[in-house]
N, C-alpha and C positions, 0 to 999 in steps of 0.2 A: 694347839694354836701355833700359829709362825706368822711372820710378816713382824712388821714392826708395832701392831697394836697392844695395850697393855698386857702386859706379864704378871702374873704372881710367879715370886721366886722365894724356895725354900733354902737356905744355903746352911749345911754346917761347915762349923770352925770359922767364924764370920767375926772371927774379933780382930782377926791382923790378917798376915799376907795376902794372897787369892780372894781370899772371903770375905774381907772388909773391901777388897778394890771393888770385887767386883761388885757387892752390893752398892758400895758408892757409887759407882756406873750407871747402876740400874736405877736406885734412884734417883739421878739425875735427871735419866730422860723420861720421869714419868710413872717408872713401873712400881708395882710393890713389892716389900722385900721381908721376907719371916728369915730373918740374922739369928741362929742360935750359935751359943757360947755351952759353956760349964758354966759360966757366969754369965747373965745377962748384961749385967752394970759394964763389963768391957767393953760389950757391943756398944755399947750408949756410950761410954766414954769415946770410941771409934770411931760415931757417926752420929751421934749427938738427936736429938728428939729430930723427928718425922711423919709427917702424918701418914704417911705410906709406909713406917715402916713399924714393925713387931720385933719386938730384940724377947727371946727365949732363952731358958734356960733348955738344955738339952748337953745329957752327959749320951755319946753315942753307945756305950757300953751296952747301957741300961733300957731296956727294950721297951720297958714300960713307960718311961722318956720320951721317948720316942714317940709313942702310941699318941701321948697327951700332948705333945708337943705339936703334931698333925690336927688334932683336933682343931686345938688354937687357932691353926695358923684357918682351918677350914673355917671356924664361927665368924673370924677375924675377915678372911676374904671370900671368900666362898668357893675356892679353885688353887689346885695348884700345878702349874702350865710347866715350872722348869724347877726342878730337883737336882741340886749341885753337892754332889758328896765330895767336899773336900777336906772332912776334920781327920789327921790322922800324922804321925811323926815317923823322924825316921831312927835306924839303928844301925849304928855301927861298928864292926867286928865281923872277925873271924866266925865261920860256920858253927866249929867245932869251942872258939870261944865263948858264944852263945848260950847262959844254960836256960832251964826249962821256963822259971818265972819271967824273965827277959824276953822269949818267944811269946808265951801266952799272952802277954800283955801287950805286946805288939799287933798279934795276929786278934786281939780282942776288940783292938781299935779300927784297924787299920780292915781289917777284912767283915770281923763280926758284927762290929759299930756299924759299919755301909751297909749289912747286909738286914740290921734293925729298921734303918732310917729308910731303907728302899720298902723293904715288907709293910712299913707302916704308911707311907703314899701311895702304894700303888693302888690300894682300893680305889682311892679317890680321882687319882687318873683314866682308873678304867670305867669309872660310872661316866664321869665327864668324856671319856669314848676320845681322849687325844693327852699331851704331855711329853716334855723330855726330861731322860734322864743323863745326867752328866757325871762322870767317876772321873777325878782325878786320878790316874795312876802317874806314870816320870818314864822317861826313858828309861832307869831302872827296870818297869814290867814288862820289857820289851827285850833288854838284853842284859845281863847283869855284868855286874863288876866286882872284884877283889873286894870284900872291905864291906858290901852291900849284898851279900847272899839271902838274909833272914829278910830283911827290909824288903830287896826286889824282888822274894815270894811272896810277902802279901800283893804284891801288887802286877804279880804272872797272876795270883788268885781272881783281882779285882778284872783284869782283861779276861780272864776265862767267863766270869758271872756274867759280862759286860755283853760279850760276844752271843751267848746262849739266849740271855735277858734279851738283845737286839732282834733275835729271832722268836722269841716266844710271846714279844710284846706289840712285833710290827702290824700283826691283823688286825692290830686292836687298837693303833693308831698312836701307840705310843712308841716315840723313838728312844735310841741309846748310844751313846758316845762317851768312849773311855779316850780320855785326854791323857797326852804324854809329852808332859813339859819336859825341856830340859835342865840345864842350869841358869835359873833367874834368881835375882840379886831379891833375895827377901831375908828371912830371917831361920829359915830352914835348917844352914848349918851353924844355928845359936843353939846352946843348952837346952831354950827353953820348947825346939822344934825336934833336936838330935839329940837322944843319947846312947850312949856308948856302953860296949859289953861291960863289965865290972872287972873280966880277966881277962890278962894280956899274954899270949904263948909267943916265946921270944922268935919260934922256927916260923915263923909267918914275916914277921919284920920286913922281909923285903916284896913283900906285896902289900898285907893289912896295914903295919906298919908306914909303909910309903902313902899311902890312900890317906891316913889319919892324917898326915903332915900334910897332903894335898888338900883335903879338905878346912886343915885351917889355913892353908895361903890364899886358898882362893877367894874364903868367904865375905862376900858383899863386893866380889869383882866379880860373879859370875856374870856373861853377856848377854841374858834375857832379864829385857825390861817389866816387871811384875805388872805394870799398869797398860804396858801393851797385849798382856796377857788375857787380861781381865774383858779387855777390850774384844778381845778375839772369842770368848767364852759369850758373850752380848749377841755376836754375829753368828756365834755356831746354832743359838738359841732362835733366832731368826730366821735360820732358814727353811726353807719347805723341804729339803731332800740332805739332814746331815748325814756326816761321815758314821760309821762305826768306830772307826780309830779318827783321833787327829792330833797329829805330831804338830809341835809347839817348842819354835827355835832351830839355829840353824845348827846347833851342836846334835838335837836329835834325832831331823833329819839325815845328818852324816851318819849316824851311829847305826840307824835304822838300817839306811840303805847299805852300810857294810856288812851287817850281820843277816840280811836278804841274799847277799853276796858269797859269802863264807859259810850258811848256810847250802845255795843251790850246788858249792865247790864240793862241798862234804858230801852231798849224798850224790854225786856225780862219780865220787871218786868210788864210792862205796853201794854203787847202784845194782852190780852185779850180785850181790849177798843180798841186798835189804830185796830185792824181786826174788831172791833165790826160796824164801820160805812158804811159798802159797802151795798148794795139793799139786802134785804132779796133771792132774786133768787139768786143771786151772789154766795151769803154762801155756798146753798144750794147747787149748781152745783159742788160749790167745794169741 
């Protein structure tokens, strides 16, 4: 479906940032909205009764959640046109700070969670022969930073699934677009969005360490507007021919297009080796 007629929208993590704007978005102009929580009673406290709207329990974890959760929203509407994976938090620390239950749990949410809630719509997408899906990743899955190594792999992850997904769904008339916000003022770098390794290795200090203290200066001055965001995510939904990627703000548009940059510099400098390893015939024909 595209144009501007009614939508059913599936959205996790729909109890605050992203997920509550943009279902409030959506319902405003019409559409309906399946808002799943861990808690349903948030979403409802959120965005208060609706007749278009379904507030769900749905832990992304938990696959079978999931399953029943789709169901719902299927008896509930009968269709589901836009899939917004956005439940997931972030982590911060050093690589090597990171231990193993800290990762698993991350990558459980953040990767396995999306990868629950996507298997479990896409039937329904493909019987109804149309649908988009939407992955939140950050300018994080695009280029990482000091401080966000563990974090900005789930979400190299979520652009990899995103990318292959856009291609294996397109005959079929379903699209795919992994969004990548950059720094909007929501509640992100709060406790209850970010947390942080358990161990602190002091020889990092002036990078992981710097990032920590940047990240609490900056929080709720970041310069993207969360409700502009929301807005933009209405529109990408809208359209007949979306992007596969689309950058969100102007911090991740710079970041993007410097590491396009320093990327083409790299393997320019280093062009003569990376072509040097194909079969000697190979070279040669060419």
């Amino acid at each position: 479906m595209t144009g501007t007629a009614q939508k059913v929208w599936f959205i996790t993590g729909a109890s605050r940032g992203f997920g509550v704007l943009t279902a409030q978005q959506a319902l405003a102009r019409g559409d309906c909205v399946v808002a799943t929580a861990r808690d349903p009673q948030t979403v409802l406290a959120a965005l208060g009764e609706h007749p278009n709207l379904l507030a769900l329990r749905l832990d992304v974890k938990l696959e079978a959640q999931a399953v029943t959760a789709v169901q719902q929203a299927l008896a509930r509407f009968g269709r589901i046109d836009v899939l917004v994976n956005n439940a997931g938090y972030g982590l911060l620390g050093a690589v090597e700070e990171a231990n193993a239950e800290e990762v698993r749990a991350l990558y459980d949410t953040n990767v396995f969670g999306l990868l629950n809630v996507t298997r479990a719509a896409l039937p329904a997408m493909r019987k109804q022969g149309g649908g988009h899906v939407i992955n939140l990743s950050s300018v994080g899955g695009y280029t990482a930073f000091a401080g966000w190594g563990l974090y900005s792999s789930t979400k190299f992850a979520v652009e990899g699934l995103s990318e292959a997904l856009a291609m294996e769904l397109a005959p079929l008339g379903i699209h795919v677009t992994v969004v990548e916000p950059g720094f909007f003022r929501t509640d992100f770098l709060d406790a209850s969005s970010l947390a942080t390794t358990h161990d602190r290795i002091d020889a990092y200090a002036a990078t992981v360490g710097a990032m920590r203290e940047f990240a609490a200066g900056v929080n709720h001055q970041q310069p993207g507007d969360p409700a502009k965001l929301a807005g933009a995510l209405l529109q990408l939904a809208d359209s007949a021919q979306p992007p596969v990627r689309l950058q969100l703000g102007s911090d991740t548009v710079e970041r993007v297009r410097a590491k396009n940059l320093s990327v083409e510099a790299e393997m320019a400098q280093w062009l003569e080796l990376a072509v040097s390893t194909d079969f000697d015939t190979l070279q040669k024909a060419a």
